[in-house]
Legacy VTK file of the C-alpha trace (Angstrom):
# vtk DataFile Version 3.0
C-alpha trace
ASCII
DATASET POLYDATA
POINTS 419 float
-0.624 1.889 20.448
-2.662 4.899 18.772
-6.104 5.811 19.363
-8.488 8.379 16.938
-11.962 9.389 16.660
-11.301 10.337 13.084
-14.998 11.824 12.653
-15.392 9.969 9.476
-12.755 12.758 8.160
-11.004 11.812 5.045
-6.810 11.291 6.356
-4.527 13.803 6.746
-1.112 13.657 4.072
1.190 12.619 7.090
1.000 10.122 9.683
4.975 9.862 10.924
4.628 12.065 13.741
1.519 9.866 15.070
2.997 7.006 14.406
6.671 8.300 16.053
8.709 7.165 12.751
11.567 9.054 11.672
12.358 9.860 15.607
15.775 8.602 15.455
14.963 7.112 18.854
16.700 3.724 19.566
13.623 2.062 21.202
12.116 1.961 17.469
9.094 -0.143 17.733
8.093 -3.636 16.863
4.432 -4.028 17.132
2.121 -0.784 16.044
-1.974 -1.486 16.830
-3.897 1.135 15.847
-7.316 1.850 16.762
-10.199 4.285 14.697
-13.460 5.037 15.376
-15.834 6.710 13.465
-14.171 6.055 10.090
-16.575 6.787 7.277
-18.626 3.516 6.556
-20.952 4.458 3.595
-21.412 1.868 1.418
-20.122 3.608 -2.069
-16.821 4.055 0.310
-16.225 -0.083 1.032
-17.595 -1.178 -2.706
-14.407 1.248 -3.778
-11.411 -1.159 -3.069
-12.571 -4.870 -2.765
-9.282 -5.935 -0.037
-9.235 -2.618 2.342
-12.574 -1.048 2.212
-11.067 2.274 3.881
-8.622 5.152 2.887
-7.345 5.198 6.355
-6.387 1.457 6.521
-4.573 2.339 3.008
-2.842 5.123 4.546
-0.966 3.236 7.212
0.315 0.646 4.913
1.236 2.752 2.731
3.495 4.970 5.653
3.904 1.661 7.443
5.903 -0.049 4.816
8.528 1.680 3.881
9.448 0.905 7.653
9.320 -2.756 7.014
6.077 -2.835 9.292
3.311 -5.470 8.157
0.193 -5.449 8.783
-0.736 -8.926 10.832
-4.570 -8.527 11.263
-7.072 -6.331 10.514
-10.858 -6.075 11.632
-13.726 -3.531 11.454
-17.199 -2.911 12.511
-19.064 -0.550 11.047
-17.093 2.702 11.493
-14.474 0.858 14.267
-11.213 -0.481 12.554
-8.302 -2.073 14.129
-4.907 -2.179 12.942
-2.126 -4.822 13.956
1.468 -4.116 12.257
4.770 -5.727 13.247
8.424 -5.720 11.512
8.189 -8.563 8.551
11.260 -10.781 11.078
8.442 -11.009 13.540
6.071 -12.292 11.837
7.223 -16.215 11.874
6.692 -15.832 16.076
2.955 -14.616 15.349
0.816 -16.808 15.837
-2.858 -17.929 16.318
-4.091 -14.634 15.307
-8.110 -14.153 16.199
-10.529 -11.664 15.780
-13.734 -10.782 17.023
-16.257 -7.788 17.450
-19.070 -6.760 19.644
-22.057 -4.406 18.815
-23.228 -2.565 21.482
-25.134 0.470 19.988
-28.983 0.206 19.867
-29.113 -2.951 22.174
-26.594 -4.552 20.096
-27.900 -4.501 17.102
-26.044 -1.521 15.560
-22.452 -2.302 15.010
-21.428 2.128 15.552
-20.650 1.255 19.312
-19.195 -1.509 20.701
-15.869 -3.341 20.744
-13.168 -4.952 18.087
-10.379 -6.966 18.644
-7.447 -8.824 17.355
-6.023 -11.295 19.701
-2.432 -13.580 18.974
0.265 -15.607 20.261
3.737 -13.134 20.400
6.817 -15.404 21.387
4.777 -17.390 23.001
2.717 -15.213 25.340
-1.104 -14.542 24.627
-1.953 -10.789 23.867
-5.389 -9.155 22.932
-5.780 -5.716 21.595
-9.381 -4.176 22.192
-10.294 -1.035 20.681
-13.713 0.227 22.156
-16.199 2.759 20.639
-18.466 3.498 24.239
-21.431 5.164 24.562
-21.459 9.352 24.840
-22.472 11.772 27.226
-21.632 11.960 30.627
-24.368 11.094 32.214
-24.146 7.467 30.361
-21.190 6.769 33.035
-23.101 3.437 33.852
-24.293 2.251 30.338
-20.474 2.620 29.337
-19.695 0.036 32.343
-22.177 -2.256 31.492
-20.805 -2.520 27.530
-17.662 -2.817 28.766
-18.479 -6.039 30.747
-20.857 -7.303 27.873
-17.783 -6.752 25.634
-15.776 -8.594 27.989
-18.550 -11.920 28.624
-19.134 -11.627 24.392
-16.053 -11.707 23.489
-14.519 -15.935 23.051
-11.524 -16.893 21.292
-11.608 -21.020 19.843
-8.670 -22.478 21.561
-7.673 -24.088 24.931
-5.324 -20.611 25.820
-7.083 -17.537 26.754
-10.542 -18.428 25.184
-11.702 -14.833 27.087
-10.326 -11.404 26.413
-9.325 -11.232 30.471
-7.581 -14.416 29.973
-4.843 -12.999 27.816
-1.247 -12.512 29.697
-1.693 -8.895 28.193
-4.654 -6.805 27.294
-4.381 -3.524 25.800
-7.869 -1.892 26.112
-7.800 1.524 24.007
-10.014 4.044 21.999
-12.683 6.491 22.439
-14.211 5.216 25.624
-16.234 9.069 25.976
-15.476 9.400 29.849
-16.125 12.729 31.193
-15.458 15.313 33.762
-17.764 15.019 36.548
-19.593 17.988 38.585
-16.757 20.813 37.503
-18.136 23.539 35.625
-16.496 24.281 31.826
-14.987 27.915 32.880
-13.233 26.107 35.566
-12.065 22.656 33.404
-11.115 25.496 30.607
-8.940 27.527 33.598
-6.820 24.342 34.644
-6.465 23.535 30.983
-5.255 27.103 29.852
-3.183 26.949 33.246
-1.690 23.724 32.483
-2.720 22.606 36.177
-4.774 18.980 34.623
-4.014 17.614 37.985
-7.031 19.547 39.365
-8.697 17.407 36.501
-7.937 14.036 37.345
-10.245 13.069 40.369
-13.438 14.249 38.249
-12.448 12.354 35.664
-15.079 9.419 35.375
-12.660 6.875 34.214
-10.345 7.326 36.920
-13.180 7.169 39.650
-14.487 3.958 37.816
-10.902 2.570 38.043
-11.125 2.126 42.257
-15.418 1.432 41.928
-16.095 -0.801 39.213
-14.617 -4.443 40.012
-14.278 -4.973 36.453
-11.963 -2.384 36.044
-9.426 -4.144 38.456
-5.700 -4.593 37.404
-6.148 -2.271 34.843
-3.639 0.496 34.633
-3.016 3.952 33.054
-0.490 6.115 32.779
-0.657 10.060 33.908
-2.731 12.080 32.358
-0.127 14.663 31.237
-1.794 16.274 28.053
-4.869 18.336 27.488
-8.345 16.761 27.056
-8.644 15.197 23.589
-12.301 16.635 23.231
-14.396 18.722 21.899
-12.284 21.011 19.323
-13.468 22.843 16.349
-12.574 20.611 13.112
-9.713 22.317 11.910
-8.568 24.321 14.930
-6.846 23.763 18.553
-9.680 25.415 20.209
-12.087 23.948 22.069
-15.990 23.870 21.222
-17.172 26.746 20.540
-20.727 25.882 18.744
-23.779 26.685 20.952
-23.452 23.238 22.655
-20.196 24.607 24.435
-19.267 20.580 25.560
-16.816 20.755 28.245
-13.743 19.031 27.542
-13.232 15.552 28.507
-10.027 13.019 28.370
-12.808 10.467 25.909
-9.382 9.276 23.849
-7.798 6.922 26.390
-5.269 3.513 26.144
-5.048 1.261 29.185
-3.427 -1.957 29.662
-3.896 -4.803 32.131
-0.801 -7.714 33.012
-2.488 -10.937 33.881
-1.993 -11.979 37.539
-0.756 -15.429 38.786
-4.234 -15.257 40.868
-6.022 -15.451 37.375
-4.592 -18.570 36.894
-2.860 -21.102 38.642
-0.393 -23.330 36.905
-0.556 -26.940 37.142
-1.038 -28.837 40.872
-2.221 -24.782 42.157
1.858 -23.898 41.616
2.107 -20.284 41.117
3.563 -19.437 37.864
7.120 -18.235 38.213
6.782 -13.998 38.916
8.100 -11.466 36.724
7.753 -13.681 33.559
5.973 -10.398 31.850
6.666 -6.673 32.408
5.387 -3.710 30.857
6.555 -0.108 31.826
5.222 2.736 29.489
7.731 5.069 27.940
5.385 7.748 26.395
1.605 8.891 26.848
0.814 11.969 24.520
-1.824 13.456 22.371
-1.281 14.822 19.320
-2.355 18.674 18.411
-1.287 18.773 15.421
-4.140 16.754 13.762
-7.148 19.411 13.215
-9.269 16.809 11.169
-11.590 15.403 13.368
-13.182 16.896 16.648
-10.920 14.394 18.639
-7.210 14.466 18.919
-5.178 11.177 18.638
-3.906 9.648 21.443
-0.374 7.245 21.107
1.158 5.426 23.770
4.790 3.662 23.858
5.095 0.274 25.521
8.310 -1.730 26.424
7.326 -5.198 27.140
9.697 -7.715 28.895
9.477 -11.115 28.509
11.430 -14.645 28.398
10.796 -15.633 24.631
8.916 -19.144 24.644
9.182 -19.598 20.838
13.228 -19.727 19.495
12.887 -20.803 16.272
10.845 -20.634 13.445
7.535 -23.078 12.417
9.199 -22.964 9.157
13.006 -22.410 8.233
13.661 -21.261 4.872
16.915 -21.563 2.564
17.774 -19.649 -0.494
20.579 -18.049 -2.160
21.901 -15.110 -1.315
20.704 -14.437 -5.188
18.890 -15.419 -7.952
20.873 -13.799 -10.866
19.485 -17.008 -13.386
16.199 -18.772 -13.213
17.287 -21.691 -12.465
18.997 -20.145 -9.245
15.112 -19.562 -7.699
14.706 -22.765 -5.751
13.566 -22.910 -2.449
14.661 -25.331 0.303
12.377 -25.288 3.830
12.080 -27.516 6.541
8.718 -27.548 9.046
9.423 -28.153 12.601
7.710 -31.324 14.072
4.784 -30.079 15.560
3.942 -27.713 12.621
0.278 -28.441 11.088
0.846 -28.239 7.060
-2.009 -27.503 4.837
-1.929 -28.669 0.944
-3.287 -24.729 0.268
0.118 -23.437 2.522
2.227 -21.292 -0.353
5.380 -19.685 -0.338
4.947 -16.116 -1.400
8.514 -13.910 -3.085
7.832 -10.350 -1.793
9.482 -7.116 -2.334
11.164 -5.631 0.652
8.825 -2.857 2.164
5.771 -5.080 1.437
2.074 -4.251 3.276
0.457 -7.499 4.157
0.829 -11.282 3.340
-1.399 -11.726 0.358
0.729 -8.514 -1.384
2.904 -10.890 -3.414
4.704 -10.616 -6.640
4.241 -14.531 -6.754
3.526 -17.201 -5.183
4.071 -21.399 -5.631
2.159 -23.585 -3.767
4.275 -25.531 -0.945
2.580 -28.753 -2.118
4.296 -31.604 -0.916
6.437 -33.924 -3.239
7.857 -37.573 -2.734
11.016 -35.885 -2.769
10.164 -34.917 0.963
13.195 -36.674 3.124
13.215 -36.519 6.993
16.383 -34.431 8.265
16.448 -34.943 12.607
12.631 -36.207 12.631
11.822 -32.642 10.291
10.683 -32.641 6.974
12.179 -31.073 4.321
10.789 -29.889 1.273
11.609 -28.047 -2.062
10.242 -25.895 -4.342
10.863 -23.789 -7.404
9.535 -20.641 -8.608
9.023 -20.549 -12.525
10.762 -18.336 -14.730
7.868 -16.518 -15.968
6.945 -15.790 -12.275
9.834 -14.250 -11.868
10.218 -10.614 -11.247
11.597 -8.427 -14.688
13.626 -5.700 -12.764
16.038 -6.125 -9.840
15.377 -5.340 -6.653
15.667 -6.813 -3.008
13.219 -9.830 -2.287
12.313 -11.937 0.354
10.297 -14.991 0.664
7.788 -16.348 3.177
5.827 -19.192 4.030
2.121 -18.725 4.424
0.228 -21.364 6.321
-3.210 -21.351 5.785
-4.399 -23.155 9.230
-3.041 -20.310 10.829
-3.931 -17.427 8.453
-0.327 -16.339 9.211
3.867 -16.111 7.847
4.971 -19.306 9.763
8.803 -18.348 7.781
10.532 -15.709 6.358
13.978 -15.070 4.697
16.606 -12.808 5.184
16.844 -9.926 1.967
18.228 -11.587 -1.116
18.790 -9.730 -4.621
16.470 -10.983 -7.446
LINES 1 420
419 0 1 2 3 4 5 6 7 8 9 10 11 12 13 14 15 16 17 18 19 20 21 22 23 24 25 26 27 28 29 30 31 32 33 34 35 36 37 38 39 40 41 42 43 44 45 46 47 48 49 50 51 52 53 54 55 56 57 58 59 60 61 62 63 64 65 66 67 68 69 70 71 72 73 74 75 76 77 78 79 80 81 82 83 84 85 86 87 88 89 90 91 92 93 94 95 96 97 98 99 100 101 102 103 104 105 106 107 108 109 110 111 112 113 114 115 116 117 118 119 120 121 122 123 124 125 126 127 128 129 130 131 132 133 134 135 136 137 138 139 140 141 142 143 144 145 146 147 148 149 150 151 152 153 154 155 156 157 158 159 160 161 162 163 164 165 166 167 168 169 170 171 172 173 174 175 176 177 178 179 180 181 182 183 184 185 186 187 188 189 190 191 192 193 194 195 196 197 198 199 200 201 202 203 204 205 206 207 208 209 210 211 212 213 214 215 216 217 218 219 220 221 222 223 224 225 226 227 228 229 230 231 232 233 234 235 236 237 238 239 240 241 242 243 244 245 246 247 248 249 250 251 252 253 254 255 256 257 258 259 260 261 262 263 264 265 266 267 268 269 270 271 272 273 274 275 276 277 278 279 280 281 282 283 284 285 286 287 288 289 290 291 292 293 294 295 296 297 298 299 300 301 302 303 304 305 306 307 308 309 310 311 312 313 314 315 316 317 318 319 320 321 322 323 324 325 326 327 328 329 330 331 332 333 334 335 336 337 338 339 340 341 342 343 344 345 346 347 348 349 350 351 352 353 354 355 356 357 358 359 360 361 362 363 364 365 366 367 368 369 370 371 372 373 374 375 376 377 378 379 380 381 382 383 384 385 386 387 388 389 390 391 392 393 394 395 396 397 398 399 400 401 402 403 404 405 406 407 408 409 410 411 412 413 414 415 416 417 418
């Protein structure tokens, strides 16, 4: 999970460090959910590109890709974007992917503050990013409670499952939630800084003294605060404010996360839901200093989450040859599973490996049904066949997947195959 105040700055060239690629680390990740605030929204900016109206959304499909991370969902308000990748093999476990936003700025009319999120279904188990713009200054400690909780009540998914942002097995509630240091004087927060003593930090720190006072707050967690205060710098520099305003530094860049409890919910006939069916430990917490282009640093966090899978296979299962080396070869076989809603506008897209999203096809054929539909252990199974002047010229390494259009979402995807 990454977090950024990007001061409507245009990018930087290079996003791997942020986003820990190239780390050689085994516990490479599966989901990425980035959150930016304060992305430039004029309006000569969004008429540019018609699909992503923003260089920075660009950016991290473009770094994403190569990676074989796709972006799931996207949404924005105004100048607060959220990002949802996963690795393309996940995508067929994704499911009933939401989205909503909340204005908060100038009594909720002005879309600059306020709250975005992108909620789905991940093996089975309900998750809801939220990535937060709150109000600034520190003595707006209370107004950035109350839009909190009005984020929170506003906030309603359709569905019978987690219809409410708190009613998610998993929240992750990140971005630049503008907490400050209470009653210490800047000489003194700039001392513990310089002396690497942020301990001394902690208890003014209004987040942290809202975490045991404000009941909405309960359940959610953080980890240490182990790196310097994300803000104020001078754009282009490490150092800290040094225009006539002086603002004292403040941990504003923050990611928390919150684990359902059985008390939330009882299961059926007031059983309690069997413990430990979700775990989350956090493996990293870190700011980034080596971004100068915004008064903000970027915050990341690293997440291994636990759980029993609730989804095994597939909505849809795919079959194709290991390659298509004639056009005639190109014919796709799929079967739906039972339960799996079909739309007459579902299509079944060919994509090059290291694709960005699901609509960035080379082509497509619709997955209309035909009478030549027979049932195979109460599932239907379908074919179709791609034509051979929507076939690729070059070679190159393919795979296919099957949209479904209820669900706005890959319900099947193919290993690689050569084209």
């Amino acid at each position: 999970v990454v977090t950024w105040n990007v001061g409507t700055a245009m990018p930087p060239n290079d996003v791997t460090s942020l986003l820990h690629l190239n780390t050689g680390e085994t516990n490479d990740a599966d989901m990425i959910a980035i959150g930016l605030q304060e992305v430039n929204s004029k309006i000569n900016k969004r008429l540019k590109d018609a699909l992503f109206t923003d260089q920075w959304s660009e950016l991290f499909m473009d770094v994403l890709s190569p990676f074989h991370f796709i972006l799931v969902s996207t949404v924005r308000m105004q100048g607060v974007i959220l990002l949802v990748f996963a690795k393309y093999y996940h995508l067929p476990f994704l499911q009933d992917i939401q989205t909503d936003c909340t204005r908060t700025g100038l009594g909720g009319y002005w879309g600059n503050k306020g709250g975005v999120s992108i909620r789905l279904s991940i093996f089975g188990h309900m998750v809801c990013f939220l990535n937060c713009h709150l109000p600034a200054h520190l003595e707006k400690a209370e107004q950035r409670k109350e839009d909190f909780a009005t984020i929170l009540h506003m906030q309603q998914f359709e569905g019978r499952v987690a219809s409410g942002i708190l009613d998610h097995d998993l929240v992750f509630w990140f971005g630049d939630l503008n907490f400050r240091i209470e009653s210490l004087d800047i000489r003194f927060v700039k001392y513990a800084i310089d002396s690497n003593i942020l301990s001394q930090l902690w208890d003014k720190d209004q987040l942290n003294i809202a975490k045991t006072t404000w009941p909405v707050l309960n359940g959610f967690q953080e980890g240490p605060l182990n790196f310097p205060p994300t803000f104020k710098f001078d754009v282009g520099t490490n150092k800290y404010d040094s225009s006539a305003k002086k603002r004292k530094p403040a941990w504003t860049d923050r990611i928390l996360w919150k684990i359902k409890s059985p008390s939330d919910g009882l299961g059926a006939g007031g059983c309690w839901p069997s413990r430990g069916v979700l775990s989350v430990s956090q493996l990293c917490y870190c700011s980034h200093m080596e971004y100068t282009v915004s008064d903000h640093k970027p915050v990341a966090a690293i997440f291994a989450v636990q759980f029993a899978s609730k989804a095994d296979s597939p909505l849809v299962e795919i079959y194709v040859a290991d390659e298509w080396s004639r056009p005639e070869q190109a014919v796709v076989r799929y079967k739906m599973a039972a339960g799996f809603h079909r739309s007459s506008w579902d299509w079944i897209g060919l994509y090059r490996v290291g694709f960005r999203h699901p609509k960035d096809y080379v082509s497509y054929v619709w997955a209309r049904s035909d009478d030549g539909e027979r049932c195979l252990e109460k599932q239907l199974c379908a074919q179709v066949m791609f034509s051979e002047e929507s076939l690729p010229k070059g070679k190159g390494e393919y795979i296919l997947g099957y949209y479904s259009t209820t669900t706005s979402s890959i319900a099947g995807v193919t290993e690689p195959f050569q084209v």
